[in-house]
N, C-alpha and C positions, 0 to 999 in steps of 0.2 A: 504494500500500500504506500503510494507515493505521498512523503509531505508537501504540501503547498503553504502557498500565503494567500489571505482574502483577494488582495489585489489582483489575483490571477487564475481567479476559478472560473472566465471563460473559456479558460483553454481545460476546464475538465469536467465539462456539463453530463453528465450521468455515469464519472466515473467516481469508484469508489476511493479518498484521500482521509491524510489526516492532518490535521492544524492544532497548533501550537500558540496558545494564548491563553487570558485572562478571562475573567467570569463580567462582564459589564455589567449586564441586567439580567432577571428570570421574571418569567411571569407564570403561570398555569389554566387551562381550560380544559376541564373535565379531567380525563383519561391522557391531554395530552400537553405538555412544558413544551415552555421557549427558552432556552439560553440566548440570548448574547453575547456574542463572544467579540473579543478584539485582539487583536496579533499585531499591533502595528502599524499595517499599513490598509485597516479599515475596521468595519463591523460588519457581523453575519449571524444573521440570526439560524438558529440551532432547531431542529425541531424533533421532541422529543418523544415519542408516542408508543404506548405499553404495546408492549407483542412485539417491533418492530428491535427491540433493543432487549440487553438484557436488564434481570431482574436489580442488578445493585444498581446499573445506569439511570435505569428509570426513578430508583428511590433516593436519589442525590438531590432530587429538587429541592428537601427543606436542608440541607444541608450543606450546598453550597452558598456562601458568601461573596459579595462582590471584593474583585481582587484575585479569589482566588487562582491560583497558575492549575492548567488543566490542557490535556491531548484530547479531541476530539474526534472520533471517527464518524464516516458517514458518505454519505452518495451526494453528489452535488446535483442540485436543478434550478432550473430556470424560475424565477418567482418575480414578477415587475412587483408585486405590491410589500416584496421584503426589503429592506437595506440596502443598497447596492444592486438590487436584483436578480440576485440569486440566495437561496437559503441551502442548507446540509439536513438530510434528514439522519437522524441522529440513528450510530448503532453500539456502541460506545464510546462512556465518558471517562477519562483515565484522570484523577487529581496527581498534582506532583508537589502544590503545597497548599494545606489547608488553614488560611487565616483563623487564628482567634478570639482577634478584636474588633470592635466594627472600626470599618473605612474612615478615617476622618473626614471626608469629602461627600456629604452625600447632596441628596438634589434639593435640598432645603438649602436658601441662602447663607451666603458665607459672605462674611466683611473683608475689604480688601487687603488688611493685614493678617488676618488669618489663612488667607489663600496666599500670599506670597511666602509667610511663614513655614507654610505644605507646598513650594514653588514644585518641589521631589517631585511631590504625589499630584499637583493639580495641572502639571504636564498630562498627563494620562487623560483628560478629560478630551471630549470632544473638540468643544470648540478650542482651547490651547493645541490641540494636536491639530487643528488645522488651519490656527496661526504657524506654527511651525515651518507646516508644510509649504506653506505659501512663499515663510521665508526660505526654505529650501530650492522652492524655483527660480527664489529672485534674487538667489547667488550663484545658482547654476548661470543664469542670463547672463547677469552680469561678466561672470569669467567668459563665457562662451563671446559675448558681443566684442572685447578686447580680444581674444584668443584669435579670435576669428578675422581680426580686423589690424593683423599686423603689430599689434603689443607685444613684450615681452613683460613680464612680469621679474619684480626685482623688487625682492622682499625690504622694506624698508626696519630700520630697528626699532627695540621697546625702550632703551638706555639710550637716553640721547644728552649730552652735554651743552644743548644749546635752549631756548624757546624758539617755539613756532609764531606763535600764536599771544604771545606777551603775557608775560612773568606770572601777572595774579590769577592765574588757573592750571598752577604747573604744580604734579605731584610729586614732591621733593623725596629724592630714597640716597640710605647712603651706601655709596659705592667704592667700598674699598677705603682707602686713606683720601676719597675726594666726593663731591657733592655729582650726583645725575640726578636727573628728571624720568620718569613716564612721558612715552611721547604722546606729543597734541594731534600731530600728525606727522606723516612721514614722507611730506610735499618735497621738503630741501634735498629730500635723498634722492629722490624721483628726478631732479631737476637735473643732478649727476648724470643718472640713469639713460636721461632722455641726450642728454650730450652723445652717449657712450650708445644707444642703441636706436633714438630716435624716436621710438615710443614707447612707453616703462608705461607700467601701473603696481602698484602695490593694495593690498586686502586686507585688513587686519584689524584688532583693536588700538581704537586711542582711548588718552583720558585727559577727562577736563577736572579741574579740582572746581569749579563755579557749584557756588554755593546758591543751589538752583532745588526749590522743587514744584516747579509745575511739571503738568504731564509731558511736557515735550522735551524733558531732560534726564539722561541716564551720567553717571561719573567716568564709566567705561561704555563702550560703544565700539561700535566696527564702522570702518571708511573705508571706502576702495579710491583710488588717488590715478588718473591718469597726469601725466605731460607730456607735452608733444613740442620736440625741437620744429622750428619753422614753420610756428600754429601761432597765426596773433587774433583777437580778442573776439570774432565776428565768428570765426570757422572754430574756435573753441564752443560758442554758444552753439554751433550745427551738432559738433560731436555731444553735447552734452542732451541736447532734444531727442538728438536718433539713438543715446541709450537710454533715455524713459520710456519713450516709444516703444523698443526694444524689447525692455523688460515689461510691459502691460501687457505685448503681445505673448508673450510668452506664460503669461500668467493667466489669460484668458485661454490660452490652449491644453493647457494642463491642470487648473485649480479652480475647475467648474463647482465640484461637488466642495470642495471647503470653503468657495465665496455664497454657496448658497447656506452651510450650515454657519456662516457668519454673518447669515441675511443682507450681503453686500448689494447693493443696487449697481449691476454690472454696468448698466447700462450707462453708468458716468464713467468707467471705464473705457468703455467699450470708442467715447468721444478724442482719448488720448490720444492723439493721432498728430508726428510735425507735421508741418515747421509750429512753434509758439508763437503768442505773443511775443515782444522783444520791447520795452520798452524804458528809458532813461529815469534815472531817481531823479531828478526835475518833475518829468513827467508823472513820475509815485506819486510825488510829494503833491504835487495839482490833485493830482486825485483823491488823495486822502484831503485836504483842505475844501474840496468840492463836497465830499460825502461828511463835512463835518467834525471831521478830527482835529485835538488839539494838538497834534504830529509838530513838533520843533524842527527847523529848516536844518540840516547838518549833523543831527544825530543816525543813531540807528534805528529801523524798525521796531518795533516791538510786536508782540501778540497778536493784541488788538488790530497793529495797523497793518501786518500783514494779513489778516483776517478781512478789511477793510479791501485791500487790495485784489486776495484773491476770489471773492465773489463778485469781481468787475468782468471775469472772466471763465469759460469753460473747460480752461488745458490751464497748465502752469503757467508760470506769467515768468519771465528771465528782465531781471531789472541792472540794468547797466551803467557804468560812467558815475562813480560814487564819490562823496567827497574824498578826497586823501588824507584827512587826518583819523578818519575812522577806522580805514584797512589795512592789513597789516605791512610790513616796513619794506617787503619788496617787490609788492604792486606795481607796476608799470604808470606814469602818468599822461593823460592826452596827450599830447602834440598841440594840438585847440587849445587846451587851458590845461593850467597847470596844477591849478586847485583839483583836478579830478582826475582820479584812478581808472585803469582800466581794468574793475571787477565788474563781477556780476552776481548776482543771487538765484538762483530759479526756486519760486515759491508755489508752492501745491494747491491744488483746489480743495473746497468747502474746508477752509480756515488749519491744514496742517503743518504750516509755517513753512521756513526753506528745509529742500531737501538738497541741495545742490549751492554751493560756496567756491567760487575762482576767479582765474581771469590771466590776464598776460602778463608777465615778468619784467622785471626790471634789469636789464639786459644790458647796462654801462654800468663799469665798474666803480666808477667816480663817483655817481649819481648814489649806487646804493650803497657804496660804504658812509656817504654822507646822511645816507635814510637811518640806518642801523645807529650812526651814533646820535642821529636828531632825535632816536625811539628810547635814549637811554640806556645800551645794551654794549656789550662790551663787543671788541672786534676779534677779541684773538681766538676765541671759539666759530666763530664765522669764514676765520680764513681759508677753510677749506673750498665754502660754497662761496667767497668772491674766486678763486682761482677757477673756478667753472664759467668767472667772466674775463679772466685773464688769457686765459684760453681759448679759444674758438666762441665765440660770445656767440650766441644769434638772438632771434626774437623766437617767443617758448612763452607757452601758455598749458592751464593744465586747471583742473578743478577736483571736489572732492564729495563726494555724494554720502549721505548719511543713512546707512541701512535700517537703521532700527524705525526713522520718520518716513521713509519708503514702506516699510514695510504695513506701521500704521495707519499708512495713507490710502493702501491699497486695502488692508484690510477692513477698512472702517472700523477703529481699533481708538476706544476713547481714552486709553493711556501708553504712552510709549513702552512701561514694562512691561506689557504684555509681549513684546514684541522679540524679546532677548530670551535664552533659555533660562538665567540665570540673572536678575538683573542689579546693577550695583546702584544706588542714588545713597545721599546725604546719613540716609536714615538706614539702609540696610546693607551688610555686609554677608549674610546668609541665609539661605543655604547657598 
C-alpha cells in the first residue's frame, strides 16, 4: 500500500493508500464517523463506516483527540462536496501518539497574545497554514523572477560594521574585542556585487531596532535586495513593477484555495497588472493636502498619509524624486534640483503602506564621501564601499522589497505577525 500526501490523491482515485497525519476534527452520524485528517499539505476528510473497517478502527471515535498523530488507510474517491474533493473511505486507523491533554487551540476564541504565545501550535491551524503557504509562493516568485532574469544572487552579511540605514535602529552585538551591528540591510554589499556581476540580489533577514508597535512593524524581517550596474532611476521603477506583477501572478496560479480560506477578494488582485502609477512626492504631497491632511511639506509619510495616498488608486502607486534630507546618505541627487533624491517608494493598495524602498546611487566619489560625513558617520568603515566609486564608478540603482508587508498585503492579513513563522516585535522574543 503506497503512502501519499493529500495534495496528490488525484493521481490515486480508487486506489487503495495510506496517509500520515494529525487528527483535525471528528464528527459522527449514526453507524458512520468522519475524521479529518491533515498531513500538511491539506485536509481530507476520512470516512469511517462499521463493516467496512475493523472493529478497534471503528471504536477510536471517542477516543481520539484532536492533535493526535495517526496512519490512515483507505481507498480514495472522488467527493466535490468533501475538502478538496476527494475523501478516503476509511479501512484502518493506526494511532502513533495519543494526546492526553486537551489542544490548547480550540475553535473558541483566542486573544492575540495567547495565540502568538502557542505561535508552535497555532501554525497548525488552517488559516496560518495558508498564510504560510502563500508566503511560500511569494518566495519561490520572487527567486524564480531574478533567477530567471539574469541575477546572481550574492548572499549579503548578518555582522556588519557599518549603518545602513542610520545609527538609531541599529542592533548593537558584541563582536569579539570590537562593536558590530545586525544588519538593516545588505544594499552596500549588493552594490559591490553589482560592480562584480552586474546584477546581484540578496534574501535574507534584517533588523530594525525602531521602537515600533503598530501592525506594520516586525524587529526582524526578510528583504530581498536587487542592484543593477547601468540601471538609473526610471528602469529601476520598471524592474520593481514587473516583480509585483510577477509575484500576484504567481500567487493567483497556485494559492486559489488558501486566498479563499482567507476570504481574500481576488479580484483586487486579480487588477495588479504594470506599468503603475509613477508619481513625484510634490505631486503626494498635493494630494494629501487636496484630501485634507495635515501632511508637513519635507517630512516622511506616515500611516495615515500613505493610507490617504493609496486609495487615490487601484495598483501600487511608486512615489519619486524625495526631499534629500530625508533619505539615506547615498541617494543619488537630481541633476534639476539638488534639494531632491532620486528615491522612490512603491506603496500598496487598500492602506498596506510601502512595500518597496530604492532608487539610484550616488555614483561620484567626492559627492558621497561629503554625504557620509554631512550624515555624521565616520568614513573609515565606508572605505571599502567609496573604492566601488574609485573604481569603475557607473550609475547603479537597486531597491528592496519587504516580504512580510507583501505578504500581508496579498493576504489581506490585519497584522504583519501573522505573516513571519516566528515573529520578533518590541514585546516578544518567543517562541
Amino acid at each position: 500500500m503506497k503512502t501519499v500526501t493529500i495534495n496528490r490523491l488525484n493521481k490515486y482515485v480508487d486506489k487503495e493508500v495510506e496517509i500520515k497525519g494529525w487528527v483535525y476534527n471528528r464528527r459522527s452520524v449514526g453507524k458512520i464517523w468522519f475524521l479529518i485528517l491533515r498531513d500538511g499539505t491539506g485536509l481530507l476528510q476520512c470516512v469511517v463506516v462499521d463493516g467496512e473497517c475493523d472493529k478497534n478502527t471503528f471504536n477510536l471515535e471517542q477516543e481520539l483527540n484532536q492533535e493526535d498523530s495517526v496512519i490512515v488507510k483507505g481507498k480514495v474517491k472522488k467527493e466535490p462536496r468533501a475538502i478538496g474533493g476527494y475523501e478516503l473511505g476509511v479501512s484502518e486507523v493506526c494511532v502513533i501518539n495519543h494526546t492526553t491533554e486537551e489542544y490548547p487551540i480550540s475553535k473558541k476564541d483566542h486573544g492575540a497574545d495567547f495565540l502568538m504565545s502557542n505561535r508552535h501550535l497555532w501554525l497548525r491551524s488552517k488559516r496560518q497554514n495558508s498564510i504560510m503557504r502563500v508566503r511560500h509562493q511569494i518566495v519561490k516568485a520572487i527567486r524564480d523572477y531574478f533567477d530567471d532574469n539574469g541575477f546572481t544572487l550574492i548572499d549579503s552579511p548578518i555582522f556588519t560594521g557599518n549603518s545602513v540605514e542610520g545609527t538609531t535602529t541599529l542592533f548593537g552585538v558584541d563582536y569579539f574585542e570590537r562593536s558590530a551591528y545586525l544588519t538593516q540591510s545588505g544594499q552596500l554589499y549588493q552594490e559591490a556585487g553589482a560592480t562584480a556581476f552586474g546584477k546581484t540580489y540578496c534574501f535574507g533577514p534584517c533588523f530594525r531596532a525602531e521602537k515600533s508597535k503598530t501592525r506594520r512593524h516586525l524587529t526582524e524581517f526578510w528583504m530581498v535586495e536587487p542592484e543593477m550596474a547601468f540601471v538609473e532611476l526610471d528602469e529601476n521603477m520598471t524592474w520593481a513593477e514587473n516583480l509585483v506583477g510577477f509575484i500576484i501572478q504567481r500567487v493567483l496560479d497556485n494559492c486559489l484555495i488558501e486566498l479563499e480560506v482567507l476570504e481574500r477578494d481576488i479580484s483586487l488582485l486579480e487588477n495588479i497588472i504594470p506599468p503603475f502609477p509613477r508619481i513625484t512626492y510634490d505631486e503626494a504631497s498635493k494630494i494629501l493636502k487636496d484630501n485634507g491632511s495635515e501632511f508637513k511639506y519635507g517630512n516622511d509619510f506616515g500611516a495615515p498619509d500613505e493610507t490617504i495616498l493609496s486609495e487615490q488608486f487601484d495598483k501600487p502607486v511608486m512615489i519619486h524624486r524625495w526631499p534629500a534630507n530625508i533619505k539615506p546618505f547615498y541617494m543619488k541627487r537630481d541633476e534639476h534640483d539638488h534639494e531632491l533624491a532620486l528615491g522612490v517608494d512603491m506603496i500598496a493598495p487598500e492602506g498596506y503602506g510601502e512595500i518597496i524602498g530604492g532608487g539610484q546611487r550616488e555614483d561620484d566619489i567626492d559627492i558621497l564621501t561629503n554625504s557620509i560625513m554631512h550624515h555624521d558617520l565616520p568614513l573609515e568603515p565606508f572605505k571599502w564601499f567609496l573604492d566601488l566609486r574609485k573604481y569603475g564608478s557607473v550609475p547603479h540603482s537597486g531597491f528592496g522589497l519587504g516580504l512580510e508587508r507583501v505578504v500581508a498585503w496579498i493576504c489581506g492579513t490585519k497584522h504583519i505577525r501573522e505573516t513571519i513563522p516566528f515573529p520578533r516585535t518590541m514585546a516578544r522574543l518567543e517562541p
